[in-house]
TORLUM-25108 format. One record per residue (C-alpha): y, x, z. Coordinates in steps of 0.2 Angstrom, whole numbers, plus 5000, padded with zeros to 4 digits. Layout:
// residues N
YXZ ...
***
This chain:
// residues 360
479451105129 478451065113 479751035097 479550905084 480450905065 481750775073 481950885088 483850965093 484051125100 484751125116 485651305118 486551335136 486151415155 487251295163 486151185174 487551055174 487751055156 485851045153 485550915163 487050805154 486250865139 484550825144 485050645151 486050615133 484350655123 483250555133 484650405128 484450435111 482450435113 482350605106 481550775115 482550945114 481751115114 482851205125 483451405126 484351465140 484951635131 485751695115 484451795110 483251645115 483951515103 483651615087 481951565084 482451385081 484051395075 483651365056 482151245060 483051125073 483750975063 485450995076 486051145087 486951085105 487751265108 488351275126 490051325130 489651445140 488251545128 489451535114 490351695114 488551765115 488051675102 489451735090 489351895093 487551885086 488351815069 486851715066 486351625048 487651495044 486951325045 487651145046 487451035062 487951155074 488951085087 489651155102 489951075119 491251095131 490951015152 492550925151 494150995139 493651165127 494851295133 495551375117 494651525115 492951385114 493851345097 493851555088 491951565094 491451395086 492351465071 491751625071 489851545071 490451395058 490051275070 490551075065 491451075077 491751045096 491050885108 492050885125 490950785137 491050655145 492450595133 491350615118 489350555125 489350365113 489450495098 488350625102 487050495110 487250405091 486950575082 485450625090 484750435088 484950465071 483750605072 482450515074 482650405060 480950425049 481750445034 482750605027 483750485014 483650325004 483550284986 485350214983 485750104966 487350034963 487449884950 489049824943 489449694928 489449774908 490749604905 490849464916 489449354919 487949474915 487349444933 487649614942 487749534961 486149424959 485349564950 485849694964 485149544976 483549544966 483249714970 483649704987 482449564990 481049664980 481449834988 481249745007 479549705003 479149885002 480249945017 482149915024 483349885012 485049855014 486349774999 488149805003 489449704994 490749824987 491849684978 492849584988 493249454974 491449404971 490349274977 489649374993 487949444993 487549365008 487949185002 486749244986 485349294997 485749145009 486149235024 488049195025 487749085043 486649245050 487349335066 487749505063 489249645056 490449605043 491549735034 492949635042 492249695057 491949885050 493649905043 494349915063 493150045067 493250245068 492150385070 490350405065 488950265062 487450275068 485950235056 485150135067 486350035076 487249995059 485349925054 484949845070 486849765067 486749685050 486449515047 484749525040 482949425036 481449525038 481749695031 483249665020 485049685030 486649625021 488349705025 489749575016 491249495021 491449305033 491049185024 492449075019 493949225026 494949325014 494149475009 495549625009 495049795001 493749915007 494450055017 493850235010 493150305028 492250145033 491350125015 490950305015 490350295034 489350135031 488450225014 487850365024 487450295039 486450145026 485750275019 484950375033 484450215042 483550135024 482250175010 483350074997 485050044998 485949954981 487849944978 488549774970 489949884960 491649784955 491949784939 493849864940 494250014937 494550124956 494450284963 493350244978 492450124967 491950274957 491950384971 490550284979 489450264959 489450484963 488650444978 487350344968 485450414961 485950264950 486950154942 486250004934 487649924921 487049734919 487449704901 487249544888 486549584872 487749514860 489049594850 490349574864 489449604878 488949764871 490649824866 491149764885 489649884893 490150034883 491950044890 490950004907 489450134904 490850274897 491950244916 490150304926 489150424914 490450564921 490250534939 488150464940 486650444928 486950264922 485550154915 485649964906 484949824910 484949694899 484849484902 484449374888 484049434871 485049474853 485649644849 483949764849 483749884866 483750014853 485349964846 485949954864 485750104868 486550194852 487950094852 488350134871 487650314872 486450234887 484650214891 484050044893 482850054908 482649854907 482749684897 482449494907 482549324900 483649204910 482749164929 482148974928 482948854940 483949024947 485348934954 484348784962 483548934971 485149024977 485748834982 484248824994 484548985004 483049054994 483849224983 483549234969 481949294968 480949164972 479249234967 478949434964 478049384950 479649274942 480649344929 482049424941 480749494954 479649594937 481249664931 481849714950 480049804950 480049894934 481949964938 481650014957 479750094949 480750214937 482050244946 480850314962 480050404949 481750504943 481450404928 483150344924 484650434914 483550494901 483050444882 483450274877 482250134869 481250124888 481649944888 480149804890 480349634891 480249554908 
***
């Protein structure tokens, strides 16, 4: 059976366990290439992007002791007897899937393997002092990055205004983190996308409109990061302010942080403490709104690139009102300086030197 890079290895001699196997690929939309030995599976063990390792051709398996590798999963036809457990140790397996009980996970994982991209660029934006415009800026980039493939912004403050009320799909059907918070177990890329509420090729993932946001929960940020990221070319992060371990745990996960600053004697003081609180965990880059203290000046007195400098959007918040986002024309204000950050950043151009700044 002819193989393809998003093609799992499907290792077992069990024609009962093939055939489930078989049935839960053609679910996901993907084709297996398929090995009926021990000996047999080496070929593709490193290449395969997943390895289904039969119960029954484990021990064989292990004995081989072949080169460690992640995605290895074995599968047990109804509950692993406890020997399954030392062999899937003994090859440093992920771990075991007992079927039928565990079919929904292993049909999402294998649909993810089909998912054209290997990883998104993810940038997280948060406020250098309140009122520098990190959540419209973060929904700027979103609107600029969906014109170039999927994008995704994600609301990671509960106390702030809702990126989907910004982007003026706060009426749109689709999942809310009020939702994800009650969920367990993996997401899958493409159900989360398919899932959101979303205009063209930019999804959302926020809180109701109107409820009481409570607090992200660390598993179902962390789940809806990866699986965001698997499923999107551009994922951005609008970043509270407040200082919070999973708040900086997900700025490490980050290419990116973009600090929103204002350019005046106490906005700058305000984006140094910020900047200092993510330069340890991600490369951190300024971006400035509105003009004052020099770029150059910026960036000595906060130790801090700046990638980019915007004057105020005209008639921004008349176009927020109307359900437009704020980027009402790529060629605006907003949408140049969304362009020029999303351009360096792609090009691995952020996190270095300082003075980069030009006016948008």
């Amino acid at each position: 059976m002819t193989s393809s890079i998003s093609s799992p290895l499907v290792v077992t001699a069990d024609p009962t366990l093939r055939d489930q196997l078989l049935r839960l690929c053609a679910a996901a939309g993907v084709t297996p290439e398929l090995a009926d030995d021990a000996v047999g599976c080496l070929r593709s063990w490193i290449a395969a992007p997943l390895v289904l390792l039969g119960a029954d051709l484990a021990p064989a398996v292990a004995d081989l002791q072949p080169v460690r590798r992640a995605a290895v999963h074995v599968v047990a036809p109804g509950r692993a007897p406890d020997g399954l457990f030392r062999d899937a140790v003994r090859i440093g397996a992920a771990g075991l899937v007992e079927l039928p009980r565990s079919e929904a996970w292993l049909v999402e994982t294998l649909t993810d393997l089909d998912e054209p991209r290997p990883g998104g660029l993810v940038l997280g934006v948060t406020g250098g002092s309140g009122g520098a415009g990190a959540t419209t800026f973060a929904c700027a980039l979103g609107q600029v990055a969906a014109g170039e493939g999927d994008a995704v912004v994600i609301d990671c403050d509960p106390l702030g205004p809702g990126v989907d009320r910004v982007l003026g799909l706060e009426h749109h059907e689709g999942f809310r983190w009020d939702a994800l918070c009650q969920t367990t177990g993996r997401l899958s890329a493409r159900a989360l996308r398919e899932a959101l509420p979303r205009a063209g090729g930019l999804g959302v993932l926020s809180w109701y409109a109107g409820g009481r946001a409570s607090a992200l929960q660390a598993f179902a940020a962390r789940e809806a990061l990866s699986a965001s990221r698997r499923g999107h070319a551009t994922v951005v992060l609008d970043l509270p302010r407040g200082a919070d371990p999973l708040v900086e745990e997900l700025a490490a996960r980050c290419d990116l942080v973009l600090v929103m600053a204002v350019p005046s004697v106490a906005g700058v003081a305000a984006a140094a403490r910020t900047c200092a609180r993510f330069t340890e965990v991600a490369g951190a880059n300024l971006v400035l709104r509105g003009t004052g203290v020099p770029p150059e000046e910026v960036a000595r007195a906060t130790g801090v690139p700046v990638l980019a400098q915007m004057q105020d959007q005209r008639a921004l918040a008349e176009s927020i009102d109307l359900g437009l986002g704020p980027v009402r024309h790529p060629r605006g204000r907003l949408g140049r300086a969304a362009a020029q950050v999303l351009a360096a950043a792609r090009a691995g151009q952020g996190g270095s030197g300082a003075g980069r700044a030009r006016a948008a």
